[in-house]
C-alpha positions as a printed Julia matrix, in Angstrom:
525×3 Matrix{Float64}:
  81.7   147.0   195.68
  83.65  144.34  196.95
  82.68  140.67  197.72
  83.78  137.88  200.01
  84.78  134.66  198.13
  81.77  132.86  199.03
  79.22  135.25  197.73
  81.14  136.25  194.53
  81.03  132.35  193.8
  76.99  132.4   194.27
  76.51  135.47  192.57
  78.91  133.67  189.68
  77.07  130.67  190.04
  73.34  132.33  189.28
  74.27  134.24  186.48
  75.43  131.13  184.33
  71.75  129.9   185.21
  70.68  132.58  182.27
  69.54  130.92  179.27
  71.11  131.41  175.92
  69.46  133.62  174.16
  70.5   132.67  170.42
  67.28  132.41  167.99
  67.44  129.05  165.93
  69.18  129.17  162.95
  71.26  131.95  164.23
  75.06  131.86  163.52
  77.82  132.87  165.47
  81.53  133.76  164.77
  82.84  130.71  166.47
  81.68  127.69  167.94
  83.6   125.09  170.69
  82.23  121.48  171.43
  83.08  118.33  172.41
  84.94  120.12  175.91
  84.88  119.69  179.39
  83.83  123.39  180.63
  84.91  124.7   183.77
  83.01  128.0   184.3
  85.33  129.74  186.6
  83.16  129.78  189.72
  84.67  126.64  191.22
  81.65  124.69  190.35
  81.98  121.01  188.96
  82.94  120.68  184.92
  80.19  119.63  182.84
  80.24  118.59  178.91
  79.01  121.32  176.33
  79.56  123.6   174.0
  80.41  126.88  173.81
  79.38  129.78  171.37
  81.06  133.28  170.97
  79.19  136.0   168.92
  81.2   139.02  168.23
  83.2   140.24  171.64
  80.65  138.05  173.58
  80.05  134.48  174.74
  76.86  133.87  173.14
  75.45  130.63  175.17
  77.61  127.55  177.36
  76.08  124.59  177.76
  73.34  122.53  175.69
  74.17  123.26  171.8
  71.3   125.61  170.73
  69.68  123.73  167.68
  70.56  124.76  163.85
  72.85  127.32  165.07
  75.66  127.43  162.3
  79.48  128.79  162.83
  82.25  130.74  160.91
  84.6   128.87  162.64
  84.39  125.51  164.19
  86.96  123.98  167.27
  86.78  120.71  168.38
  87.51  120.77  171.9
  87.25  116.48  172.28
  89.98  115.43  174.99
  90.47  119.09  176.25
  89.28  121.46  178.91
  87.35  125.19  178.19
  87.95  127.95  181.0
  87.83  131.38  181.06
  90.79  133.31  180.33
  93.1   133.83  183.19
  93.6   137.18  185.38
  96.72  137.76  186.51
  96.11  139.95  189.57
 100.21  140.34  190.37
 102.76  140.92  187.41
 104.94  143.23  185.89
 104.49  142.07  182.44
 102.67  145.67  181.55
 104.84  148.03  183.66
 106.2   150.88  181.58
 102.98  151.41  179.91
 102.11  153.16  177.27
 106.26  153.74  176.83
 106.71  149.54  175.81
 107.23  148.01  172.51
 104.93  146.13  170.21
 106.58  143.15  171.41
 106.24  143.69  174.99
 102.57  145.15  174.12
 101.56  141.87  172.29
 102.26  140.04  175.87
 102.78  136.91  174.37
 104.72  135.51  177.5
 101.09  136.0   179.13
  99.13  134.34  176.35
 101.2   131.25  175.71
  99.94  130.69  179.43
  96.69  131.78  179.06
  96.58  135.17  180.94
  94.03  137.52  178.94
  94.08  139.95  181.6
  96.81  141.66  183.52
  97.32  144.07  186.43
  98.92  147.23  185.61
 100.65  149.0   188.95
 101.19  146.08  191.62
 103.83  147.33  194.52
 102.38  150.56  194.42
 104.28  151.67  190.85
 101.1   152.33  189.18
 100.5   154.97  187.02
  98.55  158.55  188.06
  97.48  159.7   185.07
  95.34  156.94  184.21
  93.53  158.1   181.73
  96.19  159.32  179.24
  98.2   155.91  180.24
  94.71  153.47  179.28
  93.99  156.0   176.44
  97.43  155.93  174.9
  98.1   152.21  175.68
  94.49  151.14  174.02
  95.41  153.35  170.83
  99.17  151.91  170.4
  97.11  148.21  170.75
  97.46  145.54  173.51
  97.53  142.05  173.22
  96.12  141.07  176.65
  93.11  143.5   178.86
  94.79  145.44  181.58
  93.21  147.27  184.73
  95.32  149.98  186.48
  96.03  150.42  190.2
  97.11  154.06  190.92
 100.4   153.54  193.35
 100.91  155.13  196.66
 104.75  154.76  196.18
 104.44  156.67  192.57
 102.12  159.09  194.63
 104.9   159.78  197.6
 107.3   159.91  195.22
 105.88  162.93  193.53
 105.48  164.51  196.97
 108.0   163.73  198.78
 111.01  162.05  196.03
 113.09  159.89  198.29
 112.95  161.03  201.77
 112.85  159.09  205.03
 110.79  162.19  206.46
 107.34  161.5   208.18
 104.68  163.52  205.52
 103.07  166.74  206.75
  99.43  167.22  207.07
  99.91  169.82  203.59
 102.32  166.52  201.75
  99.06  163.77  202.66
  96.67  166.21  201.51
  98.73  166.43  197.98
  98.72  162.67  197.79
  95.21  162.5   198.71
  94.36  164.22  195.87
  96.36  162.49  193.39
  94.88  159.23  194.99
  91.06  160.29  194.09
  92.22  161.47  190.71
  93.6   158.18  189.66
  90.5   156.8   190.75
  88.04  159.02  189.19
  89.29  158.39  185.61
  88.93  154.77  186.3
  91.54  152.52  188.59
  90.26  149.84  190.3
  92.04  150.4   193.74
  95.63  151.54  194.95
  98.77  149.29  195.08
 101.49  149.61  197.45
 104.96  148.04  198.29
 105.8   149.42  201.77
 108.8   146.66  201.63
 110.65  148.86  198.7
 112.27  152.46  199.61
 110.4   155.02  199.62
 107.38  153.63  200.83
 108.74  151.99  203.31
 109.68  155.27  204.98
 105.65  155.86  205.74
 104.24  155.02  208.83
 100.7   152.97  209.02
  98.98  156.1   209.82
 100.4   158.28  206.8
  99.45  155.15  204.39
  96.01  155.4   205.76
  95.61  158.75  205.73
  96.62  158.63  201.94
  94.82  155.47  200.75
  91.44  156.44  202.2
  91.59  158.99  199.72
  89.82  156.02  197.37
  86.88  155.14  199.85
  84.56  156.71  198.04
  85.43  154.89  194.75
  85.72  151.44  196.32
  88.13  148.77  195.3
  91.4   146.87  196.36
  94.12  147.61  198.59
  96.72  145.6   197.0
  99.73  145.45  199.07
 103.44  144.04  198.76
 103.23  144.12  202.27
 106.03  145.53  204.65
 107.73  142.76  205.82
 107.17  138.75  204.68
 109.95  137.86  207.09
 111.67  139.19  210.14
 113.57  142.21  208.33
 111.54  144.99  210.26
 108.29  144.47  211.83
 107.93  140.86  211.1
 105.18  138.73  209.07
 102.55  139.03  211.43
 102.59  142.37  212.72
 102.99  143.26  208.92
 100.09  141.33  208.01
  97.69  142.89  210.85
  99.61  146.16  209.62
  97.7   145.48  205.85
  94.19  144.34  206.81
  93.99  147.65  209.07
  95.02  149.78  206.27
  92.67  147.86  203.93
  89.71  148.33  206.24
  90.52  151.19  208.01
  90.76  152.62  204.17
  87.46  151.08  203.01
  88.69  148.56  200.45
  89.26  144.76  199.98
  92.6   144.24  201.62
  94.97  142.01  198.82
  98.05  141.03  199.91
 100.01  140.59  197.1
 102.41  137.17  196.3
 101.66  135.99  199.91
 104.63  133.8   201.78
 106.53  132.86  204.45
 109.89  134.12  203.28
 113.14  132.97  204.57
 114.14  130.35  207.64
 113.3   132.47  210.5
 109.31  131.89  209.34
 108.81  128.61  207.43
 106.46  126.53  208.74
 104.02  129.7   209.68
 101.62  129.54  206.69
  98.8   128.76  209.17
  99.44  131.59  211.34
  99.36  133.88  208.32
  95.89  132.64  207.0
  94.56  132.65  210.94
  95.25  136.33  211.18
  92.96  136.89  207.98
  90.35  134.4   209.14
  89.95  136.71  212.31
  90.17  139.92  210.4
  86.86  138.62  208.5
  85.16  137.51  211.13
  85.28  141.81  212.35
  83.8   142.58  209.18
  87.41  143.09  206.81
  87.47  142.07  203.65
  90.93  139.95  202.97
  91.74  138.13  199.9
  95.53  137.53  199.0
  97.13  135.9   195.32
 100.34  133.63  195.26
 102.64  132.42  192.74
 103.75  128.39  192.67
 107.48  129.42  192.95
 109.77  128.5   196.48
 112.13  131.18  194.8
 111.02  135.19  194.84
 111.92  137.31  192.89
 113.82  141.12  193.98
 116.83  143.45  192.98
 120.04  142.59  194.99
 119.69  146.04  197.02
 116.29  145.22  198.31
 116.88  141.8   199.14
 119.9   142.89  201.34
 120.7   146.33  201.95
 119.0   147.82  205.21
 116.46  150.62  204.66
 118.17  153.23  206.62
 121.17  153.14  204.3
 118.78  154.05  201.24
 116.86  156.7   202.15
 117.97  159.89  200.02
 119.18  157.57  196.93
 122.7   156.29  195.61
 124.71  159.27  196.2
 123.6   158.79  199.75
 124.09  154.98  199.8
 127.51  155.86  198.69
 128.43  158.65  201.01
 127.32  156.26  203.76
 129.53  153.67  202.49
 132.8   155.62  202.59
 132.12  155.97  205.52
 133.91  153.46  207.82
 131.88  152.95  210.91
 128.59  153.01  208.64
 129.62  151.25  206.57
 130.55  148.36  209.18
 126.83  148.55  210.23
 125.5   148.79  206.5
 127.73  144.57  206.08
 126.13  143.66  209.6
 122.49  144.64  208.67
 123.12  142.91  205.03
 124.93  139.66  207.15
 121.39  139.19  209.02
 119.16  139.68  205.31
 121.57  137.38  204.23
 121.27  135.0   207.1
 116.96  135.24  206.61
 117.53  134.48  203.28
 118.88  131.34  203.81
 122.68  132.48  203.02
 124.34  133.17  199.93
 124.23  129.97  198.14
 119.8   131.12  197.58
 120.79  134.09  195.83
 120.82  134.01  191.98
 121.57  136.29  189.82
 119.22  136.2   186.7
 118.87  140.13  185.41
 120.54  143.25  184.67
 120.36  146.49  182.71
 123.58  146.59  180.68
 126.63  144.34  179.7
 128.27  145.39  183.05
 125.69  142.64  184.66
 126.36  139.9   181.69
 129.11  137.88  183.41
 127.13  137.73  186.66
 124.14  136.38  184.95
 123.2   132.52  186.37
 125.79  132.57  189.4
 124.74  132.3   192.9
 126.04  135.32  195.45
 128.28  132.38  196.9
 130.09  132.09  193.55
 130.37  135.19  192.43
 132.08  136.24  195.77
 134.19  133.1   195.06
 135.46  134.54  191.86
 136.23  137.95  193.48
 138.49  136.26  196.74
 135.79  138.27  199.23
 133.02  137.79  201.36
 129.56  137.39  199.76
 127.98  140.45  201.79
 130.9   142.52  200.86
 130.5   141.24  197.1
 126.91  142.71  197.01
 127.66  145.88  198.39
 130.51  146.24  195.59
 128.15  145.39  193.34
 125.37  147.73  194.12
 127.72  150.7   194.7
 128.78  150.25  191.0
 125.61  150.47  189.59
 125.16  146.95  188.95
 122.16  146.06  190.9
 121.1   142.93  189.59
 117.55  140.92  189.91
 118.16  137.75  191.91
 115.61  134.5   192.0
 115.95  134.11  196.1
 114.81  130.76  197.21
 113.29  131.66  200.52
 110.25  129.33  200.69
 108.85  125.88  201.33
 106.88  123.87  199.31
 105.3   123.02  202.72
 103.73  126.68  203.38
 103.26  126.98  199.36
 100.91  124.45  199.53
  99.08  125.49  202.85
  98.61  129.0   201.13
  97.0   127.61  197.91
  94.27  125.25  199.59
  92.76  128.18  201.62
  89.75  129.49  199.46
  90.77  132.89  199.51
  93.93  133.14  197.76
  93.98  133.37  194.13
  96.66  132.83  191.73
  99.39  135.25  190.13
 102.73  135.55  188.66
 103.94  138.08  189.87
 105.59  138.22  186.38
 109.29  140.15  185.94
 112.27  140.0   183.93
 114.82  137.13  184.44
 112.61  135.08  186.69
 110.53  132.07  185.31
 107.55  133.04  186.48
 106.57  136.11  183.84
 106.14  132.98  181.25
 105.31  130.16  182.95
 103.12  130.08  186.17
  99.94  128.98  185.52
 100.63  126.01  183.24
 103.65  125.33  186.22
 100.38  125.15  188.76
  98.39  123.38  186.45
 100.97  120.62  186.14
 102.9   120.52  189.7
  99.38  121.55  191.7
  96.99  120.05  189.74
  97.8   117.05  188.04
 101.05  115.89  189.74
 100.21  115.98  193.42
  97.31  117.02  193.43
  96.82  119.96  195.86
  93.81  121.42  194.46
  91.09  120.53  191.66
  91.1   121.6   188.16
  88.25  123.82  189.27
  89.84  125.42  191.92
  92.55  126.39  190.28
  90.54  128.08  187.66
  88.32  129.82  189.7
  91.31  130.72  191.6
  92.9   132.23  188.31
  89.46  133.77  186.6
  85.71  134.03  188.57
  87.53  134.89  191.97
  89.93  137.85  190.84
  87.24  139.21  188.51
  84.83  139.59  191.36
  87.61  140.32  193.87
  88.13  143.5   191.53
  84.8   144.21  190.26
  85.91  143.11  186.6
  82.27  143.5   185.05
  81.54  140.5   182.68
  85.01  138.74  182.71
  86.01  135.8   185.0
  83.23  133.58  183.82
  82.08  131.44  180.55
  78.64  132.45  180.78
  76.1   134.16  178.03
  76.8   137.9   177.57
  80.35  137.76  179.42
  83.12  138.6   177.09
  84.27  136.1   175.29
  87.92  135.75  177.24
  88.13  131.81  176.69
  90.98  129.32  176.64
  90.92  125.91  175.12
  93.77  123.4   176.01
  94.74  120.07  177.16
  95.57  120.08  180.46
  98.44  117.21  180.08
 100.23  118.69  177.03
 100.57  122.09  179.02
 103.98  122.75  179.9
 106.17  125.48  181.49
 109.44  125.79  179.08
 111.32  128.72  181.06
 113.99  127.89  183.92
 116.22  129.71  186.45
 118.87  129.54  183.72
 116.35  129.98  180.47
 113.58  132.47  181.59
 112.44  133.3   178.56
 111.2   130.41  176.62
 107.29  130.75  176.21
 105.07  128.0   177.21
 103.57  125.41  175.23
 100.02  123.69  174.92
  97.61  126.68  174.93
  95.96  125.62  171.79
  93.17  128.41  171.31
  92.94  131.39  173.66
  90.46  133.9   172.73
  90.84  137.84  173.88
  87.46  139.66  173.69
  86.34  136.96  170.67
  89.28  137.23  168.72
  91.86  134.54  168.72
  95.32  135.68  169.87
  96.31  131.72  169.97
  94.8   129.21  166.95
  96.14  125.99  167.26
  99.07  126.73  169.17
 100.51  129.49  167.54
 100.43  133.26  168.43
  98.11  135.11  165.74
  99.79  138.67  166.93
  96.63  140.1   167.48
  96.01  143.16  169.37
  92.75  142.34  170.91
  93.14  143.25  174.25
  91.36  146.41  175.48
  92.21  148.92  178.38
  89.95  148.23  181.77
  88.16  151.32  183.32
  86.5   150.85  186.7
  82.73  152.41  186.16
């Protein structure tokens, strides 16, 4: 079942009315006082203490008397909240195949994340059982839910192809849709602005995605076009509410923006469109990430869709060829051009030593260095196999900030390699959004980050500091939070997070990581 904003918050709201149910003189494993509690439903803070029993918060609020405590925090001078969801990231992707390092998640911890998405842009897994059952043996540091993907289903049906799907090919994914969601996803993802998917029309990504109806959950989208590339930003936003309702589901649109100069300014416009949707009976929730720079591989962020269908060897077949390859520079010109031009490109990640001396250079530069034009540059690049991540700084802090006020958009990373954001988003809100400006409350933003995306997807007993949740808690001080990574630096962890607690156990004690793998894998019941 999915909920609206508004009623998740009441709903929220009358379960921390339960009483604790501790018996005096009872003891529990750890014990937090002297803090200013923010409960994740958006409600106002309140002084109190908090106990955790086991994998459980056992009471918030008035300190039960004689209770006694294996361990003891003083929280005097900082703030409690429930652990953070992170309802758009990468920092999972690759499961169960990732390292203990990667598997500890400690770029997610430092910021107080105890819960990730696993699957967002429609790469999630299909065989989500083994991948849950094989990534909770191995040991996680952080929860994670799983979105099946309709862009790892098409693949399997149809590999690369531009080709609209036969009735027999949507059947196939259909059925590899409700399989993912019978052994326990929480909805399907999708990323209909990345090749293959992009290839489907509306109707085929219905006819697919219904597939989970019965099941219920999210229709999480990286939606088909945030600018003007295709369709445009509003036809593509109408484009994922239908498919979200049409499909039965709570429509998410993932990392929601205005991207690039031919739509700044149209924020408003964006959130109107989902206002209206509601008011015919759609569910529409979106997430966002604090960051005027996205971030995308060089190929996507430039090279036209027609010249990718089929895969490299036909990228590079169509670029030895002259006339198409004169149309392949004039589409990328234009990206460029929506982009803001080739001084917003930079180039922060690659998979080999072939991408090191390209690492922290604009487009603009690098073209520099090679005596050609910056369109012609990228094309040289991606033919060789070097297709690099780039931070593209395609937004305004004007629309950023008209996003984040409206009470249905949560908060994500949208976490990936070489960009900032995988280690330092929420304590970047915290401080720029919060505390700086401000452009919402401390309680916003942790509802925002916690209460809403646990209801949003029907995360049973996480979200909130109330008795019998699971004890997912963070304990911090708000003003000695502070985002470390850069454009140029990444990868530096945050600081501040002083205790953060994954399913009772501490992962962070005083500051430090403890390395433990306390994190569980999410099924949806």
């Amino acid at each position: 079942m999915t909920v609206s904003r508004s009623r998740a918050s009441l709903l929220l709201a009358a379960l921390l009315l339960q009483s604790p149910t501790l018996a005096a003189q009872d003891t529990v494993d750890v014990l937090i006082t002297g803090g200013r509690i923010y409960d994740g439903t958006g409600g106002a803070p309140r002084d109190g203490a908090v106990g955790i029993k086991g994998d459980r918060i056992a009471f918030v609020g008035a300190l039960p008397r004689n209770v006694t405590a294996k361990r003891r925090i003083d929280a005097r001078g900082h703030v409690v909240t429930p652990g953070f969801i992170d309802p758009h990231t990468h920092a999972y992707e690759g499961l169960p195949r990732l390292d203990l390092e990667r598997r500890r998640n400690l770029s997610s911890l430092l910021q107080g994340i105890t819960t990730v998405v696993l699957g967002a842009d429609g790469r999630g897994p299909l065989e989500v059982k083994r991948v849950l059952d094989s990534s909770q043996t191995l040991g996680l540091g952080t929860n994670t839910y799983a979105l099946t993907g309709f862009g790892t289903v098409r693949s399997r049906v149809m590999g690369n192809s531009s080709a609209p799907a036969t009735p027999a090919q949507i059947e196939a994914m259909r059925t590899l849709i409700a399989t993912a969601m019978q052994q326990g996803a929480y909805g399907v993802g999708s990323g209909l602005f990345y090749v293959p998917q992009t290839y489907a029309t509306t109707d085929e990504v219905v006819a697919v995605v219904s597939a989970a109806k019965p099941f219920g959950g999210v229709y999480d989208t990286h939606q088909r076009d945030e600018s003007s590339y295709s369709i445009g930003l509003f036809a593509s936003t109408r484009e994922a509410i239908r498919i979200g309702c049409e499909s039965g589901l709570t429509t998410n649109i993932g990392h929601i923006k205005t991207l690039g100069v031919d739509m700044w300014g149209r924020a408003d416009s964006v959130l109107a469109i989902m206002r209206e949707a509601r008011t015919r009976g759609c569910t529409v929730v979106a997430d966002q990430y604090p960051w005027t720079a996205s971030g995308t591989g060089l190929s996507a962020a430039l090279m036209p869709r027609w010249a990718q269908a089929g895969g490299r060897d036909s990228l590079r077949l169509r670029a030895a060829d002259a006339e198409q390859r004169a149309r392949m520079l004039a589409d990328m010109r234009e990206n460029l051009r929506r982009r803001g031009g080739d001084s917003t490109l930079l180039l922060i990640d690659g998979d080999d030593a072939k991408a090191a001396p390209y690492i922290g250079k604009t487009l603009k530069q690098v073209a520099a260095d090679a005596g050609q034009p910056a369109v012609e540059t990228a094309l040289d690049l991606v033919l060789r196999g070097i297709d690099m991540g780039v931070a593209s700084f395609n937004m305004t802090e004007a629309d950023i900030e008209v996003f984040m006020r409206d009470p249905y958009v949560m908060t994500s990373s949208d976490g990936s390699d070489g960009h900032p954001r995988l280690f330092a988003t929420y304590p970047r809100k915290i401080r720029r959004y919060v505390l700086d400006r401000p452009v919402i409350s401390m309680a916003r933003m942790v509802e925002s980050a916690s209460g809403q995306v646990a209801a949003t997807y029907g995360l049973t007993d996480r979200g909130v500091l109330r008795a019998g949740a699971y004890a997912d808690v963070l304990v911090f001080d708000p003003q000695r939070l502070k985002e470390e990574a850069t454009y140029t630096e990444p990868r530096k962890l945050a600081t501040g997070m002083q205790w953060v607690f994954v399913n009772g156990t501490a992962a962070v004690a005083d500051g430090a990581p403890t390395n433990a793998l306390a994190g569980r894998a999410l099924r949806k019941r």
